[in-house]
N, C-alpha and C positions, 0 to 999 in steps of 0.2 A: 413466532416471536416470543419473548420472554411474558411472562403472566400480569398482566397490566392492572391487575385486579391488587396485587401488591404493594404495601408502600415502598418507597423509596428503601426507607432501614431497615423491613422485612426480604430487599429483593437483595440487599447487599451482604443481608445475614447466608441468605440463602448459600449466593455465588461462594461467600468466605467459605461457607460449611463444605461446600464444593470443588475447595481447592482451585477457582478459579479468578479469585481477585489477587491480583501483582503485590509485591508489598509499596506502600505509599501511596496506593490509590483508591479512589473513591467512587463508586459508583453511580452514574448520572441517567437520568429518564430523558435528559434532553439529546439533543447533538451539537454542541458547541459547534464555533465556525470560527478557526485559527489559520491567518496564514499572513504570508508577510507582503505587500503590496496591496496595487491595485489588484480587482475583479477584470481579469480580460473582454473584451466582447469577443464572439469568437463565429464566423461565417462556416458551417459547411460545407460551404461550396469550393473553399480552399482548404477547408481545414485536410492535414494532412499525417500521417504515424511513419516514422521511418526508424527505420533499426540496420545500425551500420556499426563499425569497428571490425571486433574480434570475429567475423561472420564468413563462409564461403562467398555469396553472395549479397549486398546490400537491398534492403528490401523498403519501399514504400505503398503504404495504401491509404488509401482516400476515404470518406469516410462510409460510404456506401461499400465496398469493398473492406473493409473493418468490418463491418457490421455480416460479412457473409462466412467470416471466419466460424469455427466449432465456437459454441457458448455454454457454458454452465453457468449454475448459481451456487454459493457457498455460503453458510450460514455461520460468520465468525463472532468471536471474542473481541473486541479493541480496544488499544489502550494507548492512553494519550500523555506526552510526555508531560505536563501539565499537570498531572494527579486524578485526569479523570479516565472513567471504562465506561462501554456503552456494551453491552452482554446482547446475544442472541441476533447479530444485525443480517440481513440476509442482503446480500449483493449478487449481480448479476453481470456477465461480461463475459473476457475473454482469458485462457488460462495461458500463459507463459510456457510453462509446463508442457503441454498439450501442441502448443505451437510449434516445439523443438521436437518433443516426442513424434508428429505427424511430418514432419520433415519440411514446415513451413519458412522457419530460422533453423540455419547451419551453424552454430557456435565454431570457433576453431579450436582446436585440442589447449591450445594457449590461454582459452577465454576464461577468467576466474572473477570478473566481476562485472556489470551491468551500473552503470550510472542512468539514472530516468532524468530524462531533457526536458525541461517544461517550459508553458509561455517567463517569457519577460526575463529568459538565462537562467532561470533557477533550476537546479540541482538536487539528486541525494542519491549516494552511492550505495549499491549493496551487494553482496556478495550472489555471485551466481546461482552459490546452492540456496540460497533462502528466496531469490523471486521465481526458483522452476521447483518450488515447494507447492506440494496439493493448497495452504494456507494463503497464497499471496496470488492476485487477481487484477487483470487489465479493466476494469470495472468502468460499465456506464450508468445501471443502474444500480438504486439502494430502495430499498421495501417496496419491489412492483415499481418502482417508477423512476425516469431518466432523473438522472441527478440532478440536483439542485445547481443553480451557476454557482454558488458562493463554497458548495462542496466539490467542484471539479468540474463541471461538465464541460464538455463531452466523455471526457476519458481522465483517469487517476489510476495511479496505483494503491492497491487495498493490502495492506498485511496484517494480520490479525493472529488468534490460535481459536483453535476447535473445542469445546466444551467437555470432546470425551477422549480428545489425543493428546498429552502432555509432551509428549516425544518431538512433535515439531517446532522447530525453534521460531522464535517469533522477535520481533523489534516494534517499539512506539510506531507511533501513527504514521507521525513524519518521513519515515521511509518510504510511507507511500507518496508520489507527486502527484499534485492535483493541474489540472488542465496539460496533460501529458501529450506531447510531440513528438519523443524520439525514445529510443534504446541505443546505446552505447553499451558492447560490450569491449572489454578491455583486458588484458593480459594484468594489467598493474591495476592499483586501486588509485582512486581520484577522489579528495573526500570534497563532500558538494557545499550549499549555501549555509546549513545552520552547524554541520561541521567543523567548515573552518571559521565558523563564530562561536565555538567553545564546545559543542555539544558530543555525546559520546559517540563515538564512530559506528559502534557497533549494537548499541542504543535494548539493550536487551532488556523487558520491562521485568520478569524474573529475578535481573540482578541488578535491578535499580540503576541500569547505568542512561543515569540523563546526563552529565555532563562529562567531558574530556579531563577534568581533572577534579580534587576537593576543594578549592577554590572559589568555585562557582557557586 
């Protein structure tokens, strides 16, 4: 994890010097908790992951059966459409990527984008090639330990960047869902909840884009 031994304005000197702070944001020691509604409660014992649309086969599992899929951990960058980054976060879970590559989800030739289903209808759309990216992650844990309820748990989508890979494209936070249910993928694009509430579709923290127009 990043040097804790640092202040705040020496850790953010740092990351600048390192070309990994976005322009317009600020780096934060804490973990902000943003989201729009209620906190779900959420049972196990029904809780369920399904991934249907653009697919051969539609697929559900449960949560013990989640949990037996391939897992890695990934040590990202995050950046919040709000103006803050949380540097050095390590997460743990299941790779999208890995799932298609092992022949778990069958995409169809058509499939170009992936909307994440979450409790309570919420939404966020994103393109296929960015969640079967080594950077974006079906995540249950964050530093060693099951998430938090107010950050996702059980499951969230994580998209972040790599510290020493500039090449992968990355989007604000939001693109990840937190308390995650489903995968849709999709031939067409579907823009989700904070989307079609003005926000940029393609949300790229690189090129500043938080909002769908300058207006906002």
């Amino acid at each position: 994890m990043f040097n804790r031994v640092l202040g705040r304005r020496e850790q953010e000197d740092t990351v600048k010097g390192q070309m990994r702070l976005p322009p317009g944001q600020s780096l934060t020691q804490k973990f902000p908790v943003l989201h729009y509604g209620p906190v779900p409660r959420t049972d196990l014992a029904t809780w369920d992951l399904k991934v249907f649309g653009a697919v051969e086969e539609p697929v559900t599992w449960n949560w013990e059966e989640f949990n037996q899929l391939p897992r890695i951990q990934v040590t990202l960058d995050i950046h919040c459409v709000t103006r803050w980054s949380k540097f050095d976060t390590l997460w743990e879970g299941v790779s999208l990527k890995a799932l298609i590559d092992q022949g778990f989800i069958k995409p169809l030739p058509t499939a170009r984008y992936v909307i994440q289903h979450c409790e309570y209808g919420y939404t966020t759309n994103t393109p296929l090639e960015l969640v079967t990216a080594d950077n974006f992650l079906l995540a249950t844990h964050y530093d060693g330990k099951p998430l938090d309820l107010e950050h996702g748990w059980p499951l969230r989508g994580v998209i972040g960047s790599f510290a020493d890979r500039s090449e992968n494209k990355t989007a604000y936070f939001w693109k990840g869902g937190k308390w995650l249910r489903g995968l849709e993928f999709r031939a067409d694009d579907q823009p989700g909840f904070w989307e079609n509430a003005g926000y940029h579709n393609e949300a790229d923290p690189w090129a500043e884009q938080r909002f769908a127009n300058r207006w906002f």
